[in-house]
C-alpha positions as CSV (number, residue, x, y, z in Angstrom):
1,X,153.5,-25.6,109.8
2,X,156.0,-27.9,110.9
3,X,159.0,-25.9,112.1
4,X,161.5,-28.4,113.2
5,X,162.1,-32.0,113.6
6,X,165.1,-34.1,115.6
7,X,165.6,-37.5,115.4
8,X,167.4,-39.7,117.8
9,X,168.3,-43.2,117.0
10,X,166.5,-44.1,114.0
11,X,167.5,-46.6,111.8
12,X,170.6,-45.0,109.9
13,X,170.0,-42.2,111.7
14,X,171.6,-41.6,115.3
15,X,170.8,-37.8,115.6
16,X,169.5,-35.5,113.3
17,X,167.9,-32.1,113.3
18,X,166.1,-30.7,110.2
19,X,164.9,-27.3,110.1
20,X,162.0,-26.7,108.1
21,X,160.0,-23.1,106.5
22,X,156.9,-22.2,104.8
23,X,156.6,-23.4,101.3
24,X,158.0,-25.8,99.4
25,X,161.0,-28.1,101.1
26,X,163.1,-31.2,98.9
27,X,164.3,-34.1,100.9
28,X,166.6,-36.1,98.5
29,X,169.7,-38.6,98.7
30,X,170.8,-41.9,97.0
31,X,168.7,-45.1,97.4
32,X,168.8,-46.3,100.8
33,X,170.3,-43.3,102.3
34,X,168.1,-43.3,104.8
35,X,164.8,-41.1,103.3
36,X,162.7,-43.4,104.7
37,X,163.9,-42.8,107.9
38,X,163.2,-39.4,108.3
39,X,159.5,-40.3,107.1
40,X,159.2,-43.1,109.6
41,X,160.2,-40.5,112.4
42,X,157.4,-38.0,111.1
43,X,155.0,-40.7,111.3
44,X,156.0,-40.8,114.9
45,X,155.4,-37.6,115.5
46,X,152.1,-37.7,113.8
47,X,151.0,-40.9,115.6
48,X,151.4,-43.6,113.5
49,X,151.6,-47.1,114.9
50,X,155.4,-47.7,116.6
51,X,157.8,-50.6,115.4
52,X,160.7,-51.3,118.1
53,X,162.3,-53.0,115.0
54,X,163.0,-48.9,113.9
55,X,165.3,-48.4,116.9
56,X,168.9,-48.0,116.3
57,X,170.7,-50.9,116.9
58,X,172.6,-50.8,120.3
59,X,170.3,-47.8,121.8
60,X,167.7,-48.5,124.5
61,X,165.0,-46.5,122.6
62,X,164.2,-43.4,119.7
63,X,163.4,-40.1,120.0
64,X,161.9,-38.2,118.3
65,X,160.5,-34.0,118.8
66,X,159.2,-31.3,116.7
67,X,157.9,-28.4,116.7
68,X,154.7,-26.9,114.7
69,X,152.9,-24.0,114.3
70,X,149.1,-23.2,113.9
71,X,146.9,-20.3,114.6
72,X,143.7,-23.0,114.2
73,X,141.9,-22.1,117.9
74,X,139.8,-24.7,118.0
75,X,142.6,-27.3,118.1
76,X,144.7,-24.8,120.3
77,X,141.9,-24.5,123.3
78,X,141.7,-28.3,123.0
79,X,145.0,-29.0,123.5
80,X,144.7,-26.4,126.4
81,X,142.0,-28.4,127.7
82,X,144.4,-31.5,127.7
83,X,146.7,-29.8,129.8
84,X,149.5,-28.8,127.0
85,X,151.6,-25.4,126.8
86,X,150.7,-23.7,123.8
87,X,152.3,-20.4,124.2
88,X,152.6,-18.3,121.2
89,X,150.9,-21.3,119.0
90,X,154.1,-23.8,119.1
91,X,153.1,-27.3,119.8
92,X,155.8,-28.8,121.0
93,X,155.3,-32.8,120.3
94,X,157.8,-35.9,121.4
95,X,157.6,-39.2,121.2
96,X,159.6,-42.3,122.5
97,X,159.8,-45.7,121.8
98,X,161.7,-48.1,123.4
99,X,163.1,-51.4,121.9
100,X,160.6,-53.6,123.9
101,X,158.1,-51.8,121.8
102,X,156.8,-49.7,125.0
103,X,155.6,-45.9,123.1
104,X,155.1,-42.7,124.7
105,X,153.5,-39.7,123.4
106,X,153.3,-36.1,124.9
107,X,151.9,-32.6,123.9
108,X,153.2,-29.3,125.3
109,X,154.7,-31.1,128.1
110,X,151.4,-33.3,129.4
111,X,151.6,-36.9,128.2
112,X,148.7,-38.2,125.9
113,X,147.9,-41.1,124.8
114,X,149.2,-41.6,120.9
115,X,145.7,-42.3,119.7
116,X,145.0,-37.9,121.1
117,X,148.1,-37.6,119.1
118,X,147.3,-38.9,115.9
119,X,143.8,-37.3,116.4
120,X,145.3,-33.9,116.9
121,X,147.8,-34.3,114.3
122,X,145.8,-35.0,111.3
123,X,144.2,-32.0,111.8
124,X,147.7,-30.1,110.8
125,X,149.7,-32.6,108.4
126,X,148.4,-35.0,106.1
127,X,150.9,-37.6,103.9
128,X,150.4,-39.4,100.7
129,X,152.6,-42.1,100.0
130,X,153.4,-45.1,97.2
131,X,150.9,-47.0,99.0
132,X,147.9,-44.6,98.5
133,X,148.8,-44.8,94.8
134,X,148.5,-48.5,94.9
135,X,145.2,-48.3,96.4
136,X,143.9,-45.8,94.2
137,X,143.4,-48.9,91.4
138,X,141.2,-50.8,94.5
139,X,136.9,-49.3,93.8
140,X,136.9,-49.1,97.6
141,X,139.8,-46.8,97.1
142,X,137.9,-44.9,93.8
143,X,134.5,-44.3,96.0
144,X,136.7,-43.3,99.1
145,X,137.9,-40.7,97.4
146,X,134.6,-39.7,95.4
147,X,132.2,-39.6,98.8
148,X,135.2,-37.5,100.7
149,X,134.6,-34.9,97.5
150,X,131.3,-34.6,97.8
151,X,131.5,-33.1,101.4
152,X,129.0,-32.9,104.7
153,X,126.1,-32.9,101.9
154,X,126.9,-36.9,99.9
155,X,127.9,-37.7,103.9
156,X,124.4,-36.8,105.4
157,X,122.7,-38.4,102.9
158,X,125.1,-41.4,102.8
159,X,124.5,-41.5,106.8
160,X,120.8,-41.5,106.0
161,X,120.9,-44.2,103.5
162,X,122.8,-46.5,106.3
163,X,120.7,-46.1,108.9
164,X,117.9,-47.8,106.7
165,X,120.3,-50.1,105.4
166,X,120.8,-51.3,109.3
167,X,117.0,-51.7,109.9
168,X,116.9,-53.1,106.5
169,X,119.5,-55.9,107.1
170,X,118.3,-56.7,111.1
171,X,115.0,-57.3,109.3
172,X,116.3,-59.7,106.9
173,X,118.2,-61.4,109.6
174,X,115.1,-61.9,111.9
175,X,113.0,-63.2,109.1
176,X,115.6,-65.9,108.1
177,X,116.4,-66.8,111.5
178,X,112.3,-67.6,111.8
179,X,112.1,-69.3,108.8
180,X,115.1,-70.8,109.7
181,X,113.2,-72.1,112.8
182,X,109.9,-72.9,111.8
183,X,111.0,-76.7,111.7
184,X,112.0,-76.6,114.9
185,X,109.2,-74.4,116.1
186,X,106.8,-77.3,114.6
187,X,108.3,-79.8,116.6
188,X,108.2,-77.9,119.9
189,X,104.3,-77.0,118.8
190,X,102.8,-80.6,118.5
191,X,104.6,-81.2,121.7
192,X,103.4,-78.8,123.5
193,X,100.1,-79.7,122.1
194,X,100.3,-83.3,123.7
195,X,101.0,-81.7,126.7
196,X,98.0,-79.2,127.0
197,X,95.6,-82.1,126.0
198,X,96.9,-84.1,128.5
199,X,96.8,-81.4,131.6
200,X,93.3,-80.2,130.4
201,X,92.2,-84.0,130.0
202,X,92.5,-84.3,133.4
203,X,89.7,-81.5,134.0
204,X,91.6,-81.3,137.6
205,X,91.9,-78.6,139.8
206,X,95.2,-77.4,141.9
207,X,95.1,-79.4,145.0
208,X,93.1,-82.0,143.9
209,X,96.0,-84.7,144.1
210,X,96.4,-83.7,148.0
211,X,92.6,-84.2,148.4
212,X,92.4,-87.3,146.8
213,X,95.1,-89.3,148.8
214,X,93.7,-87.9,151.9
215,X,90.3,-89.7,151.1
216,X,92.0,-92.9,150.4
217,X,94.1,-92.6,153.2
218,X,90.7,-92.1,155.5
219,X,88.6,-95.4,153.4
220,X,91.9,-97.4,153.7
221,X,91.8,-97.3,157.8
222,X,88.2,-97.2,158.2
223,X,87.9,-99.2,161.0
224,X,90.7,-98.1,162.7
225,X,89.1,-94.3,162.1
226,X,85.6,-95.7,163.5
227,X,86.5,-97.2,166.3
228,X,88.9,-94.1,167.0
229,X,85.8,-92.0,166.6
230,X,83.4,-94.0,168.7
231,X,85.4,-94.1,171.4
232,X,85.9,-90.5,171.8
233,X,82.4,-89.9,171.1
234,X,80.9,-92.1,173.8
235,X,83.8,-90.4,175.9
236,X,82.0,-87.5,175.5
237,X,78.1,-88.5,175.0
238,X,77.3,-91.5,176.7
239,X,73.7,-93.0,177.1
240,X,73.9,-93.9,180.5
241,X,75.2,-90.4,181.3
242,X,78.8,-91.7,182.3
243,X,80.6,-89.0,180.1
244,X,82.4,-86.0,179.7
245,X,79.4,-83.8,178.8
246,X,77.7,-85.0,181.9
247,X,80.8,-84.5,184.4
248,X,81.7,-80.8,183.1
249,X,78.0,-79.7,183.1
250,X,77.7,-81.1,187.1
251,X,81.0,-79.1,188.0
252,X,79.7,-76.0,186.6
253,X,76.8,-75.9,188.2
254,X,78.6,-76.8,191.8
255,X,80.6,-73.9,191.3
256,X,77.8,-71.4,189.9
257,X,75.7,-71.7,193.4
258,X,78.8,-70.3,195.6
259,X,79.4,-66.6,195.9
260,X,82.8,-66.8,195.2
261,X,84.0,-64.2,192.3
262,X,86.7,-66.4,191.2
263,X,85.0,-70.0,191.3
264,X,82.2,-68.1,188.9
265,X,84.9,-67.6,187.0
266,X,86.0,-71.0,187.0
267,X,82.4,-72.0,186.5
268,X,82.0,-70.1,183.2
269,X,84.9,-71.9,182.0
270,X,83.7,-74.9,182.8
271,X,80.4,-74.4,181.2
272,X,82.6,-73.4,178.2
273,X,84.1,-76.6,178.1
274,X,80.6,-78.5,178.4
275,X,79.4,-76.9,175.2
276,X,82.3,-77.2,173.4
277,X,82.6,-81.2,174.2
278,X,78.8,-80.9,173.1
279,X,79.7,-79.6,169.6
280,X,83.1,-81.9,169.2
281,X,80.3,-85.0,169.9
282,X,78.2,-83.8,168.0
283,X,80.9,-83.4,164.9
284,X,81.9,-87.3,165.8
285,X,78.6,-88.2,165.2
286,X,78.5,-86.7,161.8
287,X,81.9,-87.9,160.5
288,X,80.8,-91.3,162.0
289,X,77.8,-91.5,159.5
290,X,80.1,-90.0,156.7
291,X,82.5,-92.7,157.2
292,X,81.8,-95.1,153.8
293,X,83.4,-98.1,153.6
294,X,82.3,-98.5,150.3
295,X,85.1,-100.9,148.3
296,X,83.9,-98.7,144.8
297,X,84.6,-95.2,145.9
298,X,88.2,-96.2,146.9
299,X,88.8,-97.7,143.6
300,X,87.5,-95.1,141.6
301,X,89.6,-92.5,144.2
302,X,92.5,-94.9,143.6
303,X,91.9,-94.7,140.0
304,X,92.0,-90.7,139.7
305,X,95.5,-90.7,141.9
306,X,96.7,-92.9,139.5
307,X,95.8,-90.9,136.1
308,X,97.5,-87.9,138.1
309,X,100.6,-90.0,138.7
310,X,100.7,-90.9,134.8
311,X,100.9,-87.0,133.7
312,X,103.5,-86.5,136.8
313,X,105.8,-89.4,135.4
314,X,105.5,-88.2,131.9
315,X,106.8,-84.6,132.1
316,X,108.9,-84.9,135.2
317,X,107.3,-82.0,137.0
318,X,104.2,-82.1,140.4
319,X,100.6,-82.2,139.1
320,X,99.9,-79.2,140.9
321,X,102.5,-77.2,138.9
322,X,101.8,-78.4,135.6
323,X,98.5,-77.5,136.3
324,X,99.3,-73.3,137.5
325,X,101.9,-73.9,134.1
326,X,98.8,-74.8,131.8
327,X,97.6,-70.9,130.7
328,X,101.8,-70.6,129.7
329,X,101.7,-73.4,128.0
330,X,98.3,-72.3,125.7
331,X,100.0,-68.6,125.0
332,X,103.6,-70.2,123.9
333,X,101.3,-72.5,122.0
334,X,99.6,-69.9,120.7
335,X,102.7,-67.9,119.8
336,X,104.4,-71.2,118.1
337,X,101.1,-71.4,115.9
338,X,100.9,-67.9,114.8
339,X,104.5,-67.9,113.4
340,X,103.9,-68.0,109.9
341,X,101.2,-65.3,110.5
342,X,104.0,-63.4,111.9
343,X,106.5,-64.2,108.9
344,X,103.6,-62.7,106.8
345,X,103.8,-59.5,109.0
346,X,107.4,-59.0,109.1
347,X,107.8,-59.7,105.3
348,X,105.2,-57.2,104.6
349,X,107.2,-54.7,106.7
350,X,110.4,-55.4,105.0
351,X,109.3,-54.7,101.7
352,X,108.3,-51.3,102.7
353,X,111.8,-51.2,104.0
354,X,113.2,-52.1,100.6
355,X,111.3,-49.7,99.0
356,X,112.9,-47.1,101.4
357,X,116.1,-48.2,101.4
358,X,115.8,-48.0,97.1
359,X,114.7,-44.9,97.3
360,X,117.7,-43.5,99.7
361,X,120.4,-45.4,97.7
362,X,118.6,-43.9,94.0
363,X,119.3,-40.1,96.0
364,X,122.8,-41.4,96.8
365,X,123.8,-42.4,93.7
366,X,122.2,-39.1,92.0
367,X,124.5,-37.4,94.3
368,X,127.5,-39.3,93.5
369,X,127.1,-39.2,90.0
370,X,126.6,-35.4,90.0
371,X,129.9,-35.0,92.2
372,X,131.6,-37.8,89.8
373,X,130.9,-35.2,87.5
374,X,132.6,-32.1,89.4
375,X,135.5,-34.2,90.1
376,X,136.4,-35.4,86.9
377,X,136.5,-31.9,86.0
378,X,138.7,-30.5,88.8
379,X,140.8,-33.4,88.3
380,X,141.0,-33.1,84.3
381,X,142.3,-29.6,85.0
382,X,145.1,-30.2,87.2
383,X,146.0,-33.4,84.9
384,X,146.3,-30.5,82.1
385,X,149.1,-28.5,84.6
386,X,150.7,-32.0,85.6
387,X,151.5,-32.8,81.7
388,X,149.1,-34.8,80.8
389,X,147.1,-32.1,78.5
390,X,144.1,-34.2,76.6
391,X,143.6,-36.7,79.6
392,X,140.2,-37.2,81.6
393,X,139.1,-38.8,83.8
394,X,135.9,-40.1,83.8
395,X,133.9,-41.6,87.0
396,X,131.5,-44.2,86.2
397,X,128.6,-44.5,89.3
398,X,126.6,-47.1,87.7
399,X,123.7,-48.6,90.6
400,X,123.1,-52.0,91.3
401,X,120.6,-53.9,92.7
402,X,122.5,-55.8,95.5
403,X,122.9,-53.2,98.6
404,X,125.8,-52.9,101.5
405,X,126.8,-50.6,104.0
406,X,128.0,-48.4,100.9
407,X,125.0,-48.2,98.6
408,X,124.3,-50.5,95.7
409,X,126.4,-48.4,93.3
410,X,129.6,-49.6,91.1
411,X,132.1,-47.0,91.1
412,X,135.1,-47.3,88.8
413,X,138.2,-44.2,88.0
414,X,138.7,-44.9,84.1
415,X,141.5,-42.9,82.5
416,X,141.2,-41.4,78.5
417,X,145.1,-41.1,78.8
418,X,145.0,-38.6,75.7
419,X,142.6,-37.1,73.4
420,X,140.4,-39.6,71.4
421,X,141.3,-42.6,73.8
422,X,138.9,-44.7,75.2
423,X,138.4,-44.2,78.9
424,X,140.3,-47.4,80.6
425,X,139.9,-48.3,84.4
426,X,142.9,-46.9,86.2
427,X,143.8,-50.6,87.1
428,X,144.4,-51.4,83.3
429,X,144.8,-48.1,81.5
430,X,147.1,-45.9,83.8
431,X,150.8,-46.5,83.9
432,X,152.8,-45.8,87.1
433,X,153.7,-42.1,86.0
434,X,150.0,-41.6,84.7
435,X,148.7,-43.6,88.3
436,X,151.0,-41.0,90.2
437,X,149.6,-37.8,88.7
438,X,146.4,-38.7,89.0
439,X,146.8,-39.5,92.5
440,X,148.4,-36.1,93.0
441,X,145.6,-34.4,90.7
442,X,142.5,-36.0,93.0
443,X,144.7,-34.7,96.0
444,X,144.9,-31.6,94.9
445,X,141.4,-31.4,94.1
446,X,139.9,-32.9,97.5
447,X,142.3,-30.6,99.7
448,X,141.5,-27.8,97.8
449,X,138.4,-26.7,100.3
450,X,141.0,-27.7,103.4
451,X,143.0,-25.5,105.8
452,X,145.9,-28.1,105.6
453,X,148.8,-26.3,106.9
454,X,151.6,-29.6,105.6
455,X,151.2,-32.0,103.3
456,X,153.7,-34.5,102.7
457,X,154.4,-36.2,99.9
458,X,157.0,-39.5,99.6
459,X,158.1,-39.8,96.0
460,X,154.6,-38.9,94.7
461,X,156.9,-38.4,91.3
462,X,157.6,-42.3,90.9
463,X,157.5,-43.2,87.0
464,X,157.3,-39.5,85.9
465,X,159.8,-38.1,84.1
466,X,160.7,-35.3,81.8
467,X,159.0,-32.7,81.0
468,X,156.4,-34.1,82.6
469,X,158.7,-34.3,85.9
470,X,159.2,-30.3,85.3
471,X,155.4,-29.7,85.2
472,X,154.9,-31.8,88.7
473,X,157.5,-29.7,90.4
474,X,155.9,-26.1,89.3
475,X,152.1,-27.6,90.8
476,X,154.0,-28.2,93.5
477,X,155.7,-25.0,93.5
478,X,152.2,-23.5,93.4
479,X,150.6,-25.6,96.0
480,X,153.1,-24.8,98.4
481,X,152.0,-21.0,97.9
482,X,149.3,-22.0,99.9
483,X,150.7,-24.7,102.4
484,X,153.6,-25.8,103.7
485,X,154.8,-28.8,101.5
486,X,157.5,-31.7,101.8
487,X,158.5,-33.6,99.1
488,X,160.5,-37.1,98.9
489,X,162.0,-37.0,95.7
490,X,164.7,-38.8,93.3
491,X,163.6,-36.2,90.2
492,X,166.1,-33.3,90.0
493,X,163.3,-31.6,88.4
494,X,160.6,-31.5,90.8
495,X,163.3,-30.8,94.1
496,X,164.7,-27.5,91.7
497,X,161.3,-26.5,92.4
498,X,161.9,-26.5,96.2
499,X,162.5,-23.6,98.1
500,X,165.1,-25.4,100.5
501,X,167.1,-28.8,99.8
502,X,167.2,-31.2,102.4
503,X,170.3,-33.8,101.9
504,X,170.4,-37.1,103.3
505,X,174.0,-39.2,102.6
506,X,175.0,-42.2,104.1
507,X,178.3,-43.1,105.6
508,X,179.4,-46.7,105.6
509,X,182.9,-46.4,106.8
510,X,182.1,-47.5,110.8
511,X,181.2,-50.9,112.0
512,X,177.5,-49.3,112.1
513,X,175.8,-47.7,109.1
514,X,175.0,-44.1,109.9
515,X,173.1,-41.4,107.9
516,X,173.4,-37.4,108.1
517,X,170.7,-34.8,107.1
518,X,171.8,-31.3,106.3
519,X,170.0,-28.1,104.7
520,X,171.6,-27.7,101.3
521,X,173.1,-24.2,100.6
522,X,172.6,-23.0,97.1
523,X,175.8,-23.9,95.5
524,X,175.2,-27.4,97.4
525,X,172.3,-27.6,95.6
526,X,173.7,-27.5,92.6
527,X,176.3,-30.1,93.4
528,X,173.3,-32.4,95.1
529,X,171.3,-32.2,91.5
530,X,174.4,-32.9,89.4
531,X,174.6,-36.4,91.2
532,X,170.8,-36.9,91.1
533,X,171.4,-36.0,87.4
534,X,174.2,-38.3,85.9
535,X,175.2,-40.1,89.5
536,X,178.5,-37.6,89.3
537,X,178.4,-34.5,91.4
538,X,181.2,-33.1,89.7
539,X,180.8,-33.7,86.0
540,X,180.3,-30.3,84.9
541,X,177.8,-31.0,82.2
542,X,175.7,-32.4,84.8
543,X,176.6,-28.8,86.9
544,X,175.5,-26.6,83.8
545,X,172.4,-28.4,83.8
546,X,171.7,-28.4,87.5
547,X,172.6,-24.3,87.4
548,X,169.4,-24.3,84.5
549,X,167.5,-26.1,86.2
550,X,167.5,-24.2,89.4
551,X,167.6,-20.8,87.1
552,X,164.5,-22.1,85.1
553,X,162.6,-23.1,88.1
554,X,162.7,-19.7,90.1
């Protein structure tokens, strides 16, 4: 319950302090008074979005506190947790904003940011305004309000039904997006073709590029690399025994007929080297009958280095890596090429998910057209208390075939404004008295399972008057038995209704524009419902008939 509420440079308003009780509280006062005002700052306090165009003109920044009650522990150990002072369940909330726009928020003395607030606060006042009668004609609006009645059970299965709708749409998306591709995908696949023919063409081997130059490199010198080789060979191995075999072997065996330890050493060493210049010689010998001068073989060598070149210059990349590349290149291939195979997979699969996905939105809609059902009902009845005895509503959930995050039905409000009408959609058929009964009637109806300790409501009574006026104010009456409930009203006889009159009047005499709110006193009452009555607070027909007013409503 909201207890208090004090508002510092708002608007009209420079300072004003409203005291509120349990049950059923009138805020009233001439057009422009400053009503709106006094919402604006409990929107503040509740954690609605801050406009620095609200602050007074001439002040730095608004203020505005209040205080409210709950005995809901859940949200009281929470706001524990976040560090505010909740002793003997007050929630003390305040809220600044400055004229550079800059907001503050704090609960119980420990700042929070205003999205906590608003969080925390719809858990203990909720307001309906013009605007939610306005977008009660909207079907968005119409299956809002129809899912919200059918509770945790429509939103489980409604929560079910969307997570196949998600698989359902990625699928659709990935399909397009390959079909979308398979042009492209052909393209890059008879390229890629090209390019395994030619590597595998080659029938090569990493390294063979490296081995090839080196040949033509060795038959391009030839006779430079024999005469290199003979020479070093007859070095070595000589036929009149002049060599290096013949020198190194006679050494050795000079040293191996001392005694000396270390010249046997140096005579094994030397022996080493004899057989080692036996096997280079040797190795001479054979590279020196290998050596082909043949004119053909280095053509046909040139020839292969020059196929390898060709595949090189085409793709931009070394023979020896296009040749490690070539198994990637077959499975990409062979991934491009199985596409439409794939296509064929994937649409398989999301036909199965259609059939799913029909089958969750068929249980939604089953579920929505069995709470459409309850709710007309509910809301037929409390149309019957607002005046309007002989209406219905009807709800129409008719399924489609085309599916979104909501379902795939069509869900439209139509109004039989009296007995033996036609139902009409509330967007043709309901007039602005009718539209704002019916907004309070579904209200009514979908809070009626809540513990909602304040509802406000700003001139939920537009369009409605007489005696249909008079039955708005006693369901209001009677709702506030329950909750705590603030009206916004211009109808004397809805705020008779009220347990306590809240007055705001506007002074125009300064330089500034300033508005005052005061709690009415029963004979100010009267006088405050004579002017909302004939515009005259003292005609004293219009005081007879505010006296029988507030007589008939208590």
């Amino acid at each position: 319950m909201i207890a208090s509420l004090g508002i510092r440079n708002i608007g009209v308003i420079s300072s004003a302090n409203l005291e509120f009780g349990p049950g059923f509280t009138a805020l009233t006062g001439e057009t422009g008074a400053g009503k709106t005002m006094v919402l604006t700052a409990l929107g503040l306090l509740l954690g609605t979005r801050a406009d620095s165009s609200t602050v007074r003109r001439g002040s730095q920044q608004l203020l505005v506190e209040g205080r409210i009650f709950s005995s809901n522990p859940e949200l009281l150990t929470r706001l524990q947790e976040l560090g505010c002072d909740t002793a003997e369940n007050e929630i003390l909330i305040n809220r600044t904003v400055s004229s550079d726009g800059r907001s503050r928020a704090a609960i119980g003395g420990a700042a929070v940011p205003v999205s906590v607030l608003e969080e925390i606060t719809s858990e203990l006042v909720t307001i309906h305004g013009q605007s939610e009668q306005i977008r009660l004609r909207a079907p968005a609006k119409q299956r809002e309000a129809l899912d919200s009645f059918g509770g945790s059970g429509l939103a489980a299965t409604k929560a079910a039904y969307l997570g196949v709708f998600r698989e359902f749409q990625e699928l659709r998306s990935r399909i397009e997006r390959m079909r979308s591709a398979s042009e492209t995908d052909e393209l890059k696949l008879n390229a890629l073709r090209l390019k395994i023919s030619d590597i595998a063409g080659l029938e090569s081997q990493v390294g063979e590029f490296t081995e090839v130059e080196d040949q033509i490199n060795r038959l391009s010198n030839v006779e430079s690399l024999r005469s290199a080789a003979t020479k070093a060979h007859d070095a070595l191995s000589s036929e009149d025994g002049a060599d290096a075999t013949e020198f190194l072997a006679q050494a050795s065996k000079s040293l191996e007929s001392t005694s000396d330890p270390d010249l046997k050493k140096l005579a094994k060493q030397l022996s080493d080297l004899t057989s080692l210049a036996g096997d280079v010689s040797g190795e001479l010998s054979s590279y020196l009958a290998d050596l082909d001068a043949d004119p053909q073989v280095l053509d046909r060598l040139l020839g292969r280095k020059a196929e390898l070149v060709a595949i090189e210059r085409r793709y931009g990349v070394p023979i020896d890596e296009l040749l490690s590349d070539l198994p990637r290149f077959q499975s990409d291939a062979l991934d491009l090429d199985s596409s439409d195979e794939q296509i064929e997979k994937l649409e398989m699969q999301f036909r199965e998910l259609e059939s799913k996905l029909q089958s969750h939105a068929k249980t939604l809609t089953a579920e929505r057209v069995a709470a459409g059902s309850l709710l007309s009902s509910r809301v037929s009845e409390e149309l019957a208390q607002l005046a309007m005895s002989g209406a219905r509503l009807e709800i129409s959930v008719t399924p489609g075939s085309d599916f979104d995050v909501h379902g795939a039905d069509k869900i439209e409000f139509l109004l039989a404004a009296h007995s033996g009408a036609d139902p009409r959609p509330l967007s043709k058929g309901a007039s602005g008295g009718e539209l704002s009964r019916i907004m309070l009637a579904i209200e009514l109806v979908l809070v009626a399972g809540q513990q909602l300790p304040t509802m406000i409501f700003d001139e939920v009574d537009a369009g409605v008057g007489g005696q249909a006026a008079v039955e708005l104010g006693r369901r209001l009456k009677k709702l506030a038995e329950s909750t705590q409930v603030i009206v916004v009203t211009h109808l004397p006889q809805v705020a008779a209704f009220a347990d306590r009159q809240i007055r705001v009047s506007k002074d125009v005499s300064g330089e500034i524009t300033e508005s005052s709110v005061e709690l009415l006193s029963d004979t100010e009452r009267q006088t405050e419902l004579a002017r909302m009555l004939s515009g005259n607070p003292d005609s004293e027909v219009a005081l007879e008939h505010a006296k029988e007013l507030l007589d008939s409503a208590r």
